[in-house]
Legacy VTK file of the C-alpha trace (Angstrom):
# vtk DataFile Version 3.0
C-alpha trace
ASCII
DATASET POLYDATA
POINTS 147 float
79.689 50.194 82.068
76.786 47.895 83.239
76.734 44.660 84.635
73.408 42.270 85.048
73.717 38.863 86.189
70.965 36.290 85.504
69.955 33.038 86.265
69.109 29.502 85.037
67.530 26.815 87.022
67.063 23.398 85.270
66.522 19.758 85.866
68.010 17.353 83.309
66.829 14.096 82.092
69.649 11.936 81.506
73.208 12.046 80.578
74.843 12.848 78.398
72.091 15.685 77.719
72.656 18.607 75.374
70.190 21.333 76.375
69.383 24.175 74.334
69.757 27.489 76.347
70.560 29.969 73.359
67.364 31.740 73.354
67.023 32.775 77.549
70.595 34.101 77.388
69.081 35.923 74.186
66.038 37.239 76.312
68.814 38.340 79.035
70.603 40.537 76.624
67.333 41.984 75.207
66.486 42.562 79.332
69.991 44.097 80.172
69.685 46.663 77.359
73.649 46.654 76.664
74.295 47.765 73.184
78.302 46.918 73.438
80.096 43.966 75.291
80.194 41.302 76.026
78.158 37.540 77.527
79.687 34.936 80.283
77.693 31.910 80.362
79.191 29.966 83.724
77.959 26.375 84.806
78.392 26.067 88.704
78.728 22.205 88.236
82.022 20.288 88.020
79.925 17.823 85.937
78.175 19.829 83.891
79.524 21.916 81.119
78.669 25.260 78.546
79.934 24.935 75.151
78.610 26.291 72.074
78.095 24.009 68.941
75.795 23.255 66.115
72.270 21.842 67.441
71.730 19.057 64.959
70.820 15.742 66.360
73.093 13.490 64.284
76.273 15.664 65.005
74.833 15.700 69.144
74.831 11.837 68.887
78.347 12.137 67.148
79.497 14.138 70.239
77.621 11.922 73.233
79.601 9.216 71.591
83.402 11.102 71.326
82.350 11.859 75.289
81.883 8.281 75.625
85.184 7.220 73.929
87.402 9.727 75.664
85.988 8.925 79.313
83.781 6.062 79.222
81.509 5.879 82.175
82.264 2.129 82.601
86.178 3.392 83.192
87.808 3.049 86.317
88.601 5.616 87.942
89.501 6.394 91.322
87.043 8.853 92.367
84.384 6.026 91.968
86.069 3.852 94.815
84.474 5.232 97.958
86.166 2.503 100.061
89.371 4.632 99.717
88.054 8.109 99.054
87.538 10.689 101.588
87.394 13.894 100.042
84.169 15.742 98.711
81.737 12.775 99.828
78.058 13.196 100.425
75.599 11.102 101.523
74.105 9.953 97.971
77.548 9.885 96.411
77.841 8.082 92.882
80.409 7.146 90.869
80.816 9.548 88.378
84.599 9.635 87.717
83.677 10.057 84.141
81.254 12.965 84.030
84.481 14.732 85.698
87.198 13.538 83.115
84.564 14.581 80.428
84.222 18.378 81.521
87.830 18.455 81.541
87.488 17.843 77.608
84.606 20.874 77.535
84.460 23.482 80.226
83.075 25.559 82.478
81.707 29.181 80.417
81.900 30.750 77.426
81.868 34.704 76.446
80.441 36.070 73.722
80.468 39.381 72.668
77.393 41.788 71.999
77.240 44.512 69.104
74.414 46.592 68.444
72.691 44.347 71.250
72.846 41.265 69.868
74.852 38.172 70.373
77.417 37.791 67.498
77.355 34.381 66.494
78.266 32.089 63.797
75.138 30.865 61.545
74.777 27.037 63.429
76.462 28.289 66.747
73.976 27.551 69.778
74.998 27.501 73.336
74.155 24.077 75.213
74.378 23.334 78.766
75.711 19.666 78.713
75.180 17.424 81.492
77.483 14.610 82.283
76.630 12.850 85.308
72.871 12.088 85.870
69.439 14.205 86.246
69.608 16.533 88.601
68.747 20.393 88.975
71.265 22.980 87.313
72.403 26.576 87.670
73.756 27.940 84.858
74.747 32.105 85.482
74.751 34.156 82.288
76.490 37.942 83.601
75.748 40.411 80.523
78.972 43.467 80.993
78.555 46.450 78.728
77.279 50.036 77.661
LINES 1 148
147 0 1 2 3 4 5 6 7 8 9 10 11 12 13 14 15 16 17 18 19 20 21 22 23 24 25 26 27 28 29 30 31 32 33 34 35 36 37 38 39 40 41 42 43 44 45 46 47 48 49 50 51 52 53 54 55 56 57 58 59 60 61 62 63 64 65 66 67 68 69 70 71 72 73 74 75 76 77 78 79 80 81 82 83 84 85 86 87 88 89 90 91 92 93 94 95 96 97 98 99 100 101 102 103 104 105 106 107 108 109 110 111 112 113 114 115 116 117 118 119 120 121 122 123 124 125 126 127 128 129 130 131 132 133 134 135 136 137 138 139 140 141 142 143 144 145 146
């Protein structure tokens, strides 16, 4: 059994942002050379997520929107009122109560397994990092396991 652990560095552009990163975590599994196993795909942001979905624009305006309705970003939440708050603060804090309430909804990774080398998805399935909070740079770690 092998393991190989890769990385992602990003800046995103706005939020919400669905960002395409299907075909590095491809190249990684051509690079690792494992024939049987399995992908994690691991966001080391609280407000950014991995999920995997269909990459068609009117269904990624369909789901900016559901993010929107379940957490709004003009909701109040008390993680946004830094006159109380003491916990986790940094110098250019900003609200974003919602971008946390949203990843609750989404997540963290995803695994996917590998046969005969090759991802095994579904015919639309693409794997998006999703930011939720503003631009910013992004790690996303993508750790290949496998013979």
């Amino acid at each position: 059994m092998k393991t190989r652990t890769y990385r992602i560095s990003l800046e995103t552009t706005k939020a919400p942002e669905f960002i395409d990163i299907t075909d590095r975590v491809c190249e990684f599994i051509q690079d690792s050379q494992v024939l049987s196993g399995f992908a994690v795909v691991y966001s080391k942001h609280t407000t950014a997520a991995i999920k995997i979905n269909e990459n068609e624009p009117l269904l990624l305006k369909d789901m900016e929107g559901f993010l929107e309705r379940m957490a709004s970003r003009n909701g109040d939440y008390g993680h946004n009122n830094f006159s109380i708050r003491t916990v986790n603060m940094t110098e250019d804090e900003c609200p974003n109560g919602h971008a946390h309430c949203q990843h609750l909804l989404l997540g963290t990774s995803e695994n996917i397994p590998i046969i005969d080398g090759q991802l095994q998805f579904g015919r639309w399935q693409r794997i998006f990092l999703i930011e939720l909070d503003m631009p910013r740079p992004r790690e996303v770690l993508v750790q290949v396991i496998g013979e």
